[in-house]
Structure formats: C-alpha cells, structure tokens
C-alpha positions in Angstrom: -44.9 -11.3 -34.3 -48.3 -13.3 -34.3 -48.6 -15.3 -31.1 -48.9 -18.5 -32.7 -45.8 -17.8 -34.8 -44.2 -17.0 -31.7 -45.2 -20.1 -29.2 -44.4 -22.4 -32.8 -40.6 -21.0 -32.4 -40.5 -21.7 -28.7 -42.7 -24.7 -27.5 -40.4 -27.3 -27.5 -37.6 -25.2 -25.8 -40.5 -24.1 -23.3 -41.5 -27.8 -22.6 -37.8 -28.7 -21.9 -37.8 -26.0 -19.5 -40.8 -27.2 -17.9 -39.6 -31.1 -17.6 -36.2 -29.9 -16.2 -37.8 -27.6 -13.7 -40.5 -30.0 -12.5 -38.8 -32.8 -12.5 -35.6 -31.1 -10.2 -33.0 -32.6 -12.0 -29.9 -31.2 -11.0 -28.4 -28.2 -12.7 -25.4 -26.0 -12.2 -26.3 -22.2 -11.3 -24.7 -21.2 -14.4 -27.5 -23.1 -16.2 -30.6 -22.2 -14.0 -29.7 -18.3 -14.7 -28.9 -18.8 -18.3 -32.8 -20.7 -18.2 -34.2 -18.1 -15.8 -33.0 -15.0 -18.0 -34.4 -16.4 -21.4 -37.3 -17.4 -19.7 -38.2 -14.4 -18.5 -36.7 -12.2 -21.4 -39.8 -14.3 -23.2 -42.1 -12.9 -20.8 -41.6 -9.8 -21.5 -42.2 -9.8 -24.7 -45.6 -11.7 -24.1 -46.5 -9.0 -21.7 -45.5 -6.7 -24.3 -47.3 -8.5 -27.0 -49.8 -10.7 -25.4 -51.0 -9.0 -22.1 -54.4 -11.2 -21.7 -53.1 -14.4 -23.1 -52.8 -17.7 -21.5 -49.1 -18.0 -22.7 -47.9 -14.9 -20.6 -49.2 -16.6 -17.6 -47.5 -20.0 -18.2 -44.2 -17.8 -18.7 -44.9 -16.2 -15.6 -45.6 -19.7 -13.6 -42.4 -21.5 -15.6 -40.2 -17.9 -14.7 -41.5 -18.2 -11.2 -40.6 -21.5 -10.8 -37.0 -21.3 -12.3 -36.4 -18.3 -9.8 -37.2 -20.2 -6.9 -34.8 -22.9 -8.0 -31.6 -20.6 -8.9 -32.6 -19.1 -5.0 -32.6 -22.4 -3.7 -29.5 -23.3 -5.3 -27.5 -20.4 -4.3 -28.3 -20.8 -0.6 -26.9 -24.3 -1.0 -23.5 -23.4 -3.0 -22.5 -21.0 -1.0 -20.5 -17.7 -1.8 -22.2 -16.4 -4.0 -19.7 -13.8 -5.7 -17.1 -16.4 -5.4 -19.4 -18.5 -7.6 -19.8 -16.2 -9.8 -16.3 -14.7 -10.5 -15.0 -18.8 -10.4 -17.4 -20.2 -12.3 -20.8 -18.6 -13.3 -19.2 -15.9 -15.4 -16.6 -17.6 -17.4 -19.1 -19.9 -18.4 -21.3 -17.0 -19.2 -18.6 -15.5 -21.1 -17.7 -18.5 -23.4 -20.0 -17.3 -26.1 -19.1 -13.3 -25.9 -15.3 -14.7 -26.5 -15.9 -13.2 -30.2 -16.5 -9.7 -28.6 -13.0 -9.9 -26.5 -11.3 -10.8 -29.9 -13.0 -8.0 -32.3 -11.8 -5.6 -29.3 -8.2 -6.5 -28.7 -7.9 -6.2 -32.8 -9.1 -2.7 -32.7 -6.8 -1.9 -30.2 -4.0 -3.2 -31.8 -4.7 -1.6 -35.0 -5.2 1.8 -33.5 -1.8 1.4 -31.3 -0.2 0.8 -34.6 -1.3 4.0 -36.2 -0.6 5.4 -33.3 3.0 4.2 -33.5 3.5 5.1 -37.5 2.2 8.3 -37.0 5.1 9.6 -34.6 7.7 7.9 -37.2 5.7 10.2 -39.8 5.3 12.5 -37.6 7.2 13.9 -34.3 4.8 16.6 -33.3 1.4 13.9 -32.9 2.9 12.8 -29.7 2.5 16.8 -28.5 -0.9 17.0 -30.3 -1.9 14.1 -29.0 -0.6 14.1 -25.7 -0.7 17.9 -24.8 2.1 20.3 -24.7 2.3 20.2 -20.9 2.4 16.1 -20.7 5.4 16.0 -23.1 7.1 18.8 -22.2 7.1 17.3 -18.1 8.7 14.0 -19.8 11.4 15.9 -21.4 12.3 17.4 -18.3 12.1 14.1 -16.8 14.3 12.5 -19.0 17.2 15.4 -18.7 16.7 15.1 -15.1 17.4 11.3 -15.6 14.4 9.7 -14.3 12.3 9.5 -17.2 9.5 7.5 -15.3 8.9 10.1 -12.5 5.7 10.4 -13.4 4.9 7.4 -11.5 6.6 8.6 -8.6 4.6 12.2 -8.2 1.6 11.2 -5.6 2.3 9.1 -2.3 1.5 5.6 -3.0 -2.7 5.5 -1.5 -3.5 8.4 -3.4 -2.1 7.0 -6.5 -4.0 4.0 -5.7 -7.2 5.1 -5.5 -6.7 8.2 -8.3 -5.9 5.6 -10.6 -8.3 2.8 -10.1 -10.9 5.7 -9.6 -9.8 7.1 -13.6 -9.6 3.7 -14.8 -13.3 2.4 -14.0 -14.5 5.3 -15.5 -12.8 5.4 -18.7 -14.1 1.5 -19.0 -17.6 2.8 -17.7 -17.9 5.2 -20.7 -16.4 2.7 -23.5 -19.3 0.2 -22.0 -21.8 2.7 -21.8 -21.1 4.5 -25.3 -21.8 1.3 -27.0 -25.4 3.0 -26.6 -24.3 4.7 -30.0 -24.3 1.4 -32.1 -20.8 1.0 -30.9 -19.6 4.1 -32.4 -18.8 5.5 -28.8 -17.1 2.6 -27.8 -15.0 2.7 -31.2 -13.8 6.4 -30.4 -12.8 5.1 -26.5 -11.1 2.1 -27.9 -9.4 4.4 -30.8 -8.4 6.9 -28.7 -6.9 5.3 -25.6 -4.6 2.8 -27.9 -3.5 5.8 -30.3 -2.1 7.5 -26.8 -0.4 3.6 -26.4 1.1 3.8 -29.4 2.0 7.5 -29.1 3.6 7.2 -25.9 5.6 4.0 -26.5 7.2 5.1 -29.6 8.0 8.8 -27.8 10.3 6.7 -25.8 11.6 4.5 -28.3 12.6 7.3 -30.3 14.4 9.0 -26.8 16.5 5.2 -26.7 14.0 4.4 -23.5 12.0 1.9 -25.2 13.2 -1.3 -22.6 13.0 1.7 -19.3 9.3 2.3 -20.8 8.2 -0.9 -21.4 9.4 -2.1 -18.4 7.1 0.2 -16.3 4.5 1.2 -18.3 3.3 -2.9 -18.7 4.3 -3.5 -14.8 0.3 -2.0 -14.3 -0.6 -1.5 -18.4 -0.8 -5.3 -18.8 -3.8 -5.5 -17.0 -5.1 -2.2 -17.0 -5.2 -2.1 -20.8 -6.1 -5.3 -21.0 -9.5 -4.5 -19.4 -9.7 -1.8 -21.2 -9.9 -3.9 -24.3 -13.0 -6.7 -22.0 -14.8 -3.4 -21.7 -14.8 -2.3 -25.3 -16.4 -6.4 -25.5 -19.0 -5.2 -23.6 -19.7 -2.1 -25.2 -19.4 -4.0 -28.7 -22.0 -6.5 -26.8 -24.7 -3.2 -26.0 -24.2 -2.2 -29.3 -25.4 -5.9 -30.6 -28.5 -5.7 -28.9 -29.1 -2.4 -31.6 -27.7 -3.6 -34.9 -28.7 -7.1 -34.3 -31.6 -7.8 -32.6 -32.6 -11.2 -33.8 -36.3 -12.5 -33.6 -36.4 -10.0 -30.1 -37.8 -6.0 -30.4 -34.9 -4.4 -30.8 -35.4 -2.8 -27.2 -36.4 -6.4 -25.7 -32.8 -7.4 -27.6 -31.2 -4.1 -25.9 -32.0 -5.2 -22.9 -30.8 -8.9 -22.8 -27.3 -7.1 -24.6 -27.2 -4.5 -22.0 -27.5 -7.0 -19.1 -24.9 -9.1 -20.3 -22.4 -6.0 -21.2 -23.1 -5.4 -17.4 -21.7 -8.9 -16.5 -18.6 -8.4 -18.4 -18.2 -5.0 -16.6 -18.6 -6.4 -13.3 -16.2 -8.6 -13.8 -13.4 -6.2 -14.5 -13.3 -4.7 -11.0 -11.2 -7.2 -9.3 -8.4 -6.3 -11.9 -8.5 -2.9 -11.6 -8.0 -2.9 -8.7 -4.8 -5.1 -9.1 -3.9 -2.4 -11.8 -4.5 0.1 -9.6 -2.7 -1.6 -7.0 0.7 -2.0 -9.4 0.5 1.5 -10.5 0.3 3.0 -7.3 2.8 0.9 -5.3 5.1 -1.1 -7.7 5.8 1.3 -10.6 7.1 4.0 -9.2 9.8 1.1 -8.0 11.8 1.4 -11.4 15.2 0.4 -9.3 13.6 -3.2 -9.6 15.9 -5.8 -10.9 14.7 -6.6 -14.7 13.6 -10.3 -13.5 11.0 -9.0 -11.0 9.5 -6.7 -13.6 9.3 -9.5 -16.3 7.7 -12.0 -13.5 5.3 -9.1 -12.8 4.3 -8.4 -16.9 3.9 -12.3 -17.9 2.0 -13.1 -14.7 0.0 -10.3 -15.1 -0.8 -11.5 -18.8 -1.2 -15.1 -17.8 -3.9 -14.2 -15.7 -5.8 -12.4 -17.8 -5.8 -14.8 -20.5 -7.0 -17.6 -18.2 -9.5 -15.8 -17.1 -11.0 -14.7 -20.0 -10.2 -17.2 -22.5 -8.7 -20.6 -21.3 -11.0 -20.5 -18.1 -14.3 -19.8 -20.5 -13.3 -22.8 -22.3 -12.8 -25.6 -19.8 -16.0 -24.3 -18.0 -17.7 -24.9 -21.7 -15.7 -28.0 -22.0 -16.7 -29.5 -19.0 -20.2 -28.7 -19.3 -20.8 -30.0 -22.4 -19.6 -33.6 -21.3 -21.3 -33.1 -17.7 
C-alpha cells in the first residue's frame, strides 16, 4: 500500500488518538489496550513499509505515549489479573462472540453424527473409541458400576492428569488453527464425535440418565471450553483467510494475539473441570439434586462469562 493511501485511511483515527492521549481524558484499561494494540499493530506495518518516513516516527511517539498511559493506569487499578479476567477480557471478547457461536455449532453438529452413527451403526463406538475403552465399560457395567472409570486414580492425580490432558487438547485446537482452521476443524470434529459416541453407547445400555449425570458433572465445562478454544483457533485462522487492509502476516499476528487472550482465559475453568472430575465424579452415590445443581451452575457460569458478561461490559461502555 502507498503511504499516502495508507495515512488517508488512518488520519483522522490517528488524530483522535492523539487528542485523547494528550489531553488525559479518562479511559478504562480495556480501551487504552484496545488503542495501544492498533496503534502499534500500525507501526509495524510503517516499519515494515515506511522505515525512514516521518509517519513511523509519529506512530512510534503516539504508541509510546499510549503505553505509558495503560502502565500508569494499571498501577492505579490495581490487580491486574483480576482486571483482566472481570472486566478487560469480556469486553475484549464482545466482538469474537461470532467465533464462540460458529464453534459451539460445529460441535453440536459433529456430536450429532456422532450419535446417528452408533444407531446406524453399533461397532463406531469400538472403532471410534478403541477396543480396550469399550470393552473396560462393558465389564464395568456387568460389574454394576458403569462409571468406574472415574473412580480408577486417587482423587490429586486425577486432578492434575485431567486438567494437564485438557489444556493440551485446547492448546492444539488453538494452535492448529495455523492450518486455516482446518486443524482446529479436525480437533472440534473429533472430540464431539467421541461425545456423541459415548453418550449414545450408554443410552443404548439403558444408562443414559447414570451417564449424563456424571459425564456433564465436569463435561459441562470442560467441553464447554473446549468449544471457546476452537473460537480461538477459528480467530488464528481469520488472521489467514481474512486479512483485511493488514499483510496477511501483520493480520496473523493481531489474530494470533487475540486467540491467545481467549486461551488465557480458559485456565481458571479447567481447572474447575479438572477439579469436578477428579473429586466430585467419581461421587456417583450423589443424590440426583446435587448433580443437577452442579450441571446448571456449571452452565450458568459459562454462559455469563462468555456471553451475558461480554454484553453488559459493551453495553455499559457504549453509554459510559
């Protein structure tokens, strides 16, 4: 892009940025980082582009001085990871909420198939699933604990085995949206065909309520972050297919740093997941109210979080 095309596109969002920044009217931290990240994701492409120019150092001075005002701000609000999980991010997230929802329909579709393809089919639970996995069920089942899966490994083990497994699986699906989301399709597909699988092997054994019951206790929000990091790997892959008026690697970058965002947030609830696996499953003498109090607050949460919190945050700003 010509320079002169480019400063045409941004000048007036540049001077805005420089009459907010100068003149120290108060902004929210959510705000200074979102001004802070495009101004700098404009330097880079003027240092890319424009390495001797007079605009690249104005960038630089304007990025400068929006960096010394988000540092200045954090010092005086506090704790800063509590800021950011509160507040920061579900603002942030607000606009990805399209990501979240193309996600959560490719799931669903995939745990569908999933779920046809047993009635179709008995024997795609064992291909699916291995041999060894079903088999082990069976004998649960006849043994008449069919959940003793959950029961196998003390209770800290489980814990950490599990939330260990789980971030990883949701590292690749973020990470494998490096392959224009194809990656991140095959994690997606994959983990809500064994869903589907699964649920529907116990349906068809007259366990559907016993598997329910305990595979949602933990799955609610285990799967459910599953599903944010497919978001974020659909949100790498963006920054690929559709890179805008960016370079498609300046465009890769902004995508990538915002897939990381949505990552980081997903730790506090798999570690809850982790948590409900390892201690609460395995509990499957629990009245039926408990469990149900467990599911629907685990659900509530999640959707607060990452859709009614996003939206007051917005909401609120907007009228602020």
């Amino acid at each position: 892009m010509r320079e002169v095309i480019f400063i045409k596109r941004n000048k007036d969002k540049w001077t805005q940025y420089e009459q907010v920044l100068q003149k120290k009217i108060p902004l929210n931290p959510a705000d200074l980082t979102t001004i802070y990240l495009d101004l700098t994701d404009d330097l880079s492409y003027a240092k890319s582009y424009y390495p001797n120019s007079q605009l690249t150092i104005y960038l630089n001075e304007l990025a400068s001085l929006a960096h010394r005002r988000i540092y200045k701000t954090k010092k005086e609000s506090g704790n800063a990871i509590k800021r950011f999980y509160g507040h920061d991010f579900p603002l942030f997230f607000y606009s990805y909420r399209p990501y979240l929802l193309g996600s959560f329909l490719i799931f669903l579709l995939f745990v569908l198939i999933g779920w046809f393809s047993v009635e179709q089919n008995a024997d795609f639970t064992r291909w699916l699933l291995g041999d060894a996995y079903v088999d082990m069920t069976l004998d649960n089942i006849q043994k008449g604990d069919p959940m003793a899966i959950y029961k196998q490994a003390n209770e800290v083990d489980m814990f950490l085995g599990i939330t260990i497994n789980n971030i990883k699986v949701a590292i690749y699906t973020f990470v494998m949206g490096i392959l224009f989301g194809i990656g991140t399709l095959y994690y997606l597909m994959h983990n809500a065909l064994m869903l589907g699988a699964f649920q529907n092997f116990f349906f068809q054994k007259d366990l559907g309520w016993a598997s329910v019951r305990s595979i949602w206790l933990h799955g609610t929000i285990e799967i459910s972050v599953i599903i944010v990091a497919g978001a974020a790997g659909f949100i790498l892959a963006s920054g690929l297919l559709i890179p805008g008026t960016y370079t498609r690697i300046e465009a890769f970058r902004q995508k990538a740093r915002a897939g990381l965002k949505v990552m980081i947030s997903t730790i506090p609830f798999f570690i809850i997941a982790g948590f409900l696996e390892g201690f609460i499953t395995r509990h499957t003498e629990m009245p039926d109210w408990l469990a149900i109090t467990i599911i629907f607050s685990s659900l509530s949460l999640i959707v607060y979080y990452y859709i009614i919190l996003p939206a007051k945050l917005h909401r609120k700003n907007q009228s602020a």
